[in-house]
LODOMAR-684528 format. One record per residue (C-alpha): z, x, y; residue in three letters. Coordinates in steps of 0.1 Angstrom, whole numbers, plus 5000, padded with zeros to 4 digits. Layout:
<tordrens>
ZXYAla ...
</tordrens>
This chain:
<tordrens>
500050005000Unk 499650105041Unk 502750025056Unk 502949975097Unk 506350025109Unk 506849875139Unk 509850095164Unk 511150395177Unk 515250445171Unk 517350515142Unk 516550185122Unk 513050275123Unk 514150615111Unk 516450485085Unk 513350225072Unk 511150455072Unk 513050715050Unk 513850435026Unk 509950305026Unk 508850615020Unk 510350704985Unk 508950374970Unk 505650484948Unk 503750174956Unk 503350354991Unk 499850484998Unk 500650545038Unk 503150545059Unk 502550475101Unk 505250405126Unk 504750265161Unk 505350455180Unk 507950655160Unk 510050955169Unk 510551275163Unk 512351215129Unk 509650975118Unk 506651265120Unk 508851445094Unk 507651165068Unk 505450935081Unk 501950915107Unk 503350845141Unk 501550595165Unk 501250585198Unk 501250225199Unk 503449985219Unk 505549715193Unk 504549465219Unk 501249555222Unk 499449275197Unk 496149315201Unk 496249705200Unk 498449635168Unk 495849405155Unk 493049665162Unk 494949975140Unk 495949715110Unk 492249665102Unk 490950035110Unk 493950155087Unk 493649875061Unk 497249775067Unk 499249565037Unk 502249495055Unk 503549505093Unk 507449565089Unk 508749485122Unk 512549705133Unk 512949535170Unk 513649245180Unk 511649225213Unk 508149205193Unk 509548905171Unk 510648715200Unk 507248805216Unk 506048615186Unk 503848895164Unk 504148705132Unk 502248375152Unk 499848625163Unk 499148785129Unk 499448415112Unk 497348215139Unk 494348495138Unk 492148445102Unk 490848805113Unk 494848955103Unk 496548605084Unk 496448745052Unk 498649035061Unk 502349005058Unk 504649065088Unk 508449135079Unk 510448895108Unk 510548545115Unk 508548335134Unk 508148295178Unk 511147995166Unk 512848135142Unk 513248455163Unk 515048245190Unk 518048275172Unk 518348595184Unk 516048535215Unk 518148245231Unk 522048195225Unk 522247845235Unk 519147815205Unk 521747975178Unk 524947795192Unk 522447425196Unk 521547515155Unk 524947605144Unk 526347275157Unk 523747095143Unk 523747245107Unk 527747265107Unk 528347685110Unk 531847815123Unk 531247905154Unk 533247915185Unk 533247655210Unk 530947635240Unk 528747515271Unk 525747635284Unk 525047635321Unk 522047745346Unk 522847815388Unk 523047425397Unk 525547395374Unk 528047645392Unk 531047405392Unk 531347275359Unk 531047615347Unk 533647695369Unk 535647355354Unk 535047455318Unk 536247805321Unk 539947665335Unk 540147485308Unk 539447805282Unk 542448045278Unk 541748415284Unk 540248605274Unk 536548435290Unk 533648535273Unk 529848525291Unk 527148545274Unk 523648595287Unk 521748345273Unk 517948595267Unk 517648925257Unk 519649155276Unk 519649475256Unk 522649495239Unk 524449425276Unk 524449055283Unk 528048985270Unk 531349035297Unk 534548955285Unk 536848905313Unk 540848885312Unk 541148765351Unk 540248375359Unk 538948485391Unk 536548795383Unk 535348575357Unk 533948295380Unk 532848595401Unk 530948745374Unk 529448415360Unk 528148365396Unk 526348725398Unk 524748685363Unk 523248335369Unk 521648475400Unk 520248735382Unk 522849025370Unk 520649045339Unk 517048905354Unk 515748605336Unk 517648705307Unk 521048525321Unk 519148195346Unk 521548055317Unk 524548145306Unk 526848075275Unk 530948015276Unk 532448075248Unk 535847995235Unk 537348395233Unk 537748455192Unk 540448665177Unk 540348895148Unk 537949155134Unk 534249195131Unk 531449295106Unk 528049255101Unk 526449055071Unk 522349145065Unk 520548885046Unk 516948935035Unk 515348625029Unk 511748455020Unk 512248155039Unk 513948025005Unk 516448264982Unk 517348534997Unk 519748854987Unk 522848995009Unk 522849335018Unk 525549535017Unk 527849495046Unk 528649695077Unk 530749735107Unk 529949935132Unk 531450035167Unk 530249925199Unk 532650115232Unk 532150415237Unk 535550555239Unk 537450625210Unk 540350315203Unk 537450095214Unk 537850155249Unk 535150215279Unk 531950015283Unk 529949845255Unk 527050085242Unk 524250045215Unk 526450125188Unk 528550425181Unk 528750435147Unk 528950245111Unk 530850225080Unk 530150025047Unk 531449845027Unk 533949695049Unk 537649625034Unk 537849315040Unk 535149175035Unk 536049185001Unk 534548864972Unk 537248614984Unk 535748665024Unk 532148695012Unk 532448374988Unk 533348165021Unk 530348365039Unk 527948285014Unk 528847955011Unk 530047855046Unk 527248075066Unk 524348215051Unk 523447885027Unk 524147635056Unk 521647885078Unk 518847915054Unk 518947525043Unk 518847495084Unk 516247715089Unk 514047495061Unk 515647175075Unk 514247225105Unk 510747355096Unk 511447685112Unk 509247955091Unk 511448295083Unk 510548535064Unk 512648835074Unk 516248965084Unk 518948765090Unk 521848975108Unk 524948745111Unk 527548905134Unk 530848775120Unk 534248735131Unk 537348715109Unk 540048495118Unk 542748515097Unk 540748555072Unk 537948295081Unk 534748385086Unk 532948245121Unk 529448335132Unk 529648535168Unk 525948575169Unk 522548595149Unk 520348845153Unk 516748825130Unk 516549205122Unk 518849485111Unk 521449605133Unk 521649925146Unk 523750195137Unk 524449915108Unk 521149995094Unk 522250355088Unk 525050275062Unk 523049995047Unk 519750125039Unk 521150425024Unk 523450225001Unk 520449994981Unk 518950194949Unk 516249924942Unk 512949994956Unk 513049844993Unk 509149774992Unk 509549574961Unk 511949334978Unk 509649325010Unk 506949244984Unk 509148974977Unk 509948845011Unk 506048845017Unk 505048674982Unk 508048434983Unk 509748524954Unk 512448704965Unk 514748594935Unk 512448764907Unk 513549074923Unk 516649284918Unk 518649464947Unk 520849694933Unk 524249854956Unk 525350234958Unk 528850204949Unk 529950464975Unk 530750455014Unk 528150525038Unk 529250615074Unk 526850715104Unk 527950945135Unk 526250855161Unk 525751175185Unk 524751075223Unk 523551185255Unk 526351315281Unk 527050995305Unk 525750715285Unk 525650445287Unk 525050505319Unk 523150755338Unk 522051015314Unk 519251335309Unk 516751335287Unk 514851675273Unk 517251905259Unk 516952105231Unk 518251955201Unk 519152235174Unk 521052335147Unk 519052055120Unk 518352335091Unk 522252385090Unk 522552045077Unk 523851965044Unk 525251635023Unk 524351445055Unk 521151235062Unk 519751305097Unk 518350965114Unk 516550995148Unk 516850745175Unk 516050875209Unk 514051205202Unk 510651345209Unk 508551595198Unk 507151835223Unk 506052195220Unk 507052195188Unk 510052135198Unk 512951795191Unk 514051705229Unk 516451455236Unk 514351105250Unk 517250815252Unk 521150755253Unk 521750765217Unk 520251085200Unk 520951145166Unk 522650965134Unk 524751145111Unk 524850955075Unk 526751065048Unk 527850945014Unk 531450974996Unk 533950814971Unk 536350715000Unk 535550655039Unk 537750895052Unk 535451155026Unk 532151035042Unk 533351085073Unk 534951425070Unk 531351535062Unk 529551345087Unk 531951485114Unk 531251845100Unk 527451785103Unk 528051665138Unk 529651975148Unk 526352165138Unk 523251985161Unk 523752095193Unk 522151975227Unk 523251965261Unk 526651755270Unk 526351575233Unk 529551375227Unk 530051135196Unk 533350915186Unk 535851125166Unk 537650805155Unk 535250545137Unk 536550355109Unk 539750435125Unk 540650015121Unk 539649985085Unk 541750065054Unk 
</tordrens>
């Protein structure tokens, strides 16, 4: 088979390191890839939004199957594109449809279809500018702390959670006149939920579906979870507790209410299913969807499935998922995630990244590097994932941190404490 990758960051890198050791793979191309994905695959430099560029490569390249990492290019609506155009139909793209991807692409979408199909969710109300004052009503009657959500895709950023009353309304204010551009012309409420988080990956065909293994990673980027909200700092799988008990009330609670929902409501999804989860004493509750894999999550997860990954995509595409087996690594995974002096704010880019062929027991993801002069520069606020296997967490992580130690570039800095909140 020719494989198109569609992304740049450490998912893509992670995907295509896993796609690549699966013998029904012929070739390999990534768009547009980093420095870590010209190791093993043919870099393109193509845009993931760019459709009709896209369109043009699948048929010079003979392309079996578009696997799509981001989420802007499903929101964007590629699988419509590909399914809507008899030129392209009849090749496969991994991700949900333009509707199915506005479980990600709009929160009031996801919190409108949990309600309706009966998923634990928080409470909420959406608002737009005109309705300033009942958002302002609804959040007196919420305890603290208040949780704002933009309502589009806001990179990652689009989420405040605010202690004070006051700075709250202030806030809400700023982002529904534009703090996040269109992304926040509506904005979520949400009922502030207590307790601990994980991520749950589903694959699914639109109709069975398999559960990946399960991750948690670390968003702040100051160790105790403190400082701003980043990208994601790092990952660990499995997760304590989410042990059979917890994912027994997932399963049955979550992820089979979401794909009957999905079919209930003629919503076509053939793809990822992230489910951010909360635990509340032990009951799960759905924070967010997103319809790809996470990342750093993907770094811990990938690594942890034996079974071919291109036979389940097979699946996925063929619709029958359930005649094919996933089989779990029974060891930890944990990723380091090594990034760029000042992010997530202001940051460099182009230094020197070093010290690679000193690496050993770790896998070596990319996410922001490029190649130039022969050279791997820096090109984005995270930089490098560190991913390493062992019997216990605290042994994965003794050799991820080593590894860490030994790539060097200019004012790195990476968490010394993940997995600090897990047994």
């Amino acid at each position: 088979m020719n494989i198109l990758l569609l992304g740049s960051g450490g998912r893509e890198s992670a995907l295509a390191w896993k796609i690549k050791q699966s013998d029904k793979v012929a070739n390999l191309y990534v768009a547009p890839g980093n420095a870590g994905t010209h190791e093993i695959a043919t870099n393109v430099n193509l845009s993931a939004t760019d459709f009709p560029s896209i369109k043009q490569f699948a048929l010079d390249n003979k392309i079996d199957m578009v696997v799509v990492g981001p989420e802007e290019p499903l929101v964007r609506g590629i699988y419509d594109f590909f399914q809507n155009d008899p030129d392209i139909k009849n090749i496969p793209v991994i991700g949900p449809s333009k509707e199915g991807a506005q479980l990600e692409g709009s929160k009031d979408f996801a919190k409108q279809f949990m309600q309706r199909h009966n998923i634990p969710t928080a409470r909420y109300k959406s608002f737009s500018l005109p309705q300033l004052d009942e958002a302002y009503k609804f959040l007196e009657e919420l305890q603290p702390p208040y949780v704002l959500k933009a309502d589009g895709l806001a990179a990652g950023k689009g989420v405040l959670i605010i202690e004070d009353l006051k700075e709250a309304k202030a806030e809400l204010k700023e982002m529904l006149q534009g703090m996040f551009g269109d992304a926040s012309k509506t904005v979520v409420i949400e009922e502030f939920l207590s307790g601990i988080e994980c991520s749950v990956f589903v694959l699914t065909d639109g109709d069975s579906y398999k559960i990946l293994p399960v991750a948690k990673d670390y968003k702040r980027i100051g160790e105790g979870d403190t400082g701003p909200n980043t990208g994601g700092m790092g990952a660990v799988s499995p997760v304590s507790f989410a042990d059979d008990v917890f994912m027994k009330k997932v399963e049955e609670r979550i992820i089979i209410p979401t794909i009957e929902g999905l079919k209930q409501d003629k919503i076509d999804y053939k793809g990822f299913i992230f489910l951010g989860l909360i635990s509340v004493q032990g009951e799960p509750m759905v924070i967010e969807y997103n319809v790809r894999m996470g990342d750093p999550e993907t770094e811990v997860v990938i690594p942890l499935i034996k079974s071919d990954f291109v036979s389940l995509l097979v699946g996925v595409a063929n619709q029958n998922l359930k005649n094919t087996d996933l089989e779990n690594d029974d060891r930890f995974a944990v990723t380091i995630m090594l990034v760029a002096g000042g992010y997530p704010g202001d940051y460099e880019k182009n230094k020197e990244i070093t010290g690679f062929d000193n690496i050993s027991d770790s896998l070596v993801f990319h996410a922001g590097t490029k190649l130039s002069d022969g050279k791997v520069l820096t090109n984005g606020g995270r930089v490098i994932a560190v991913t390493s296997y062992g019997k216990t967490k605290d042994e994965a992580l003794a050799i991820s941190f080593k590894n860490a130690e030994k790539i060097e570039f200019d004012k790195k800095y990476y968490r010394k404490d993940i997995g600090f909140d897990l047994k």
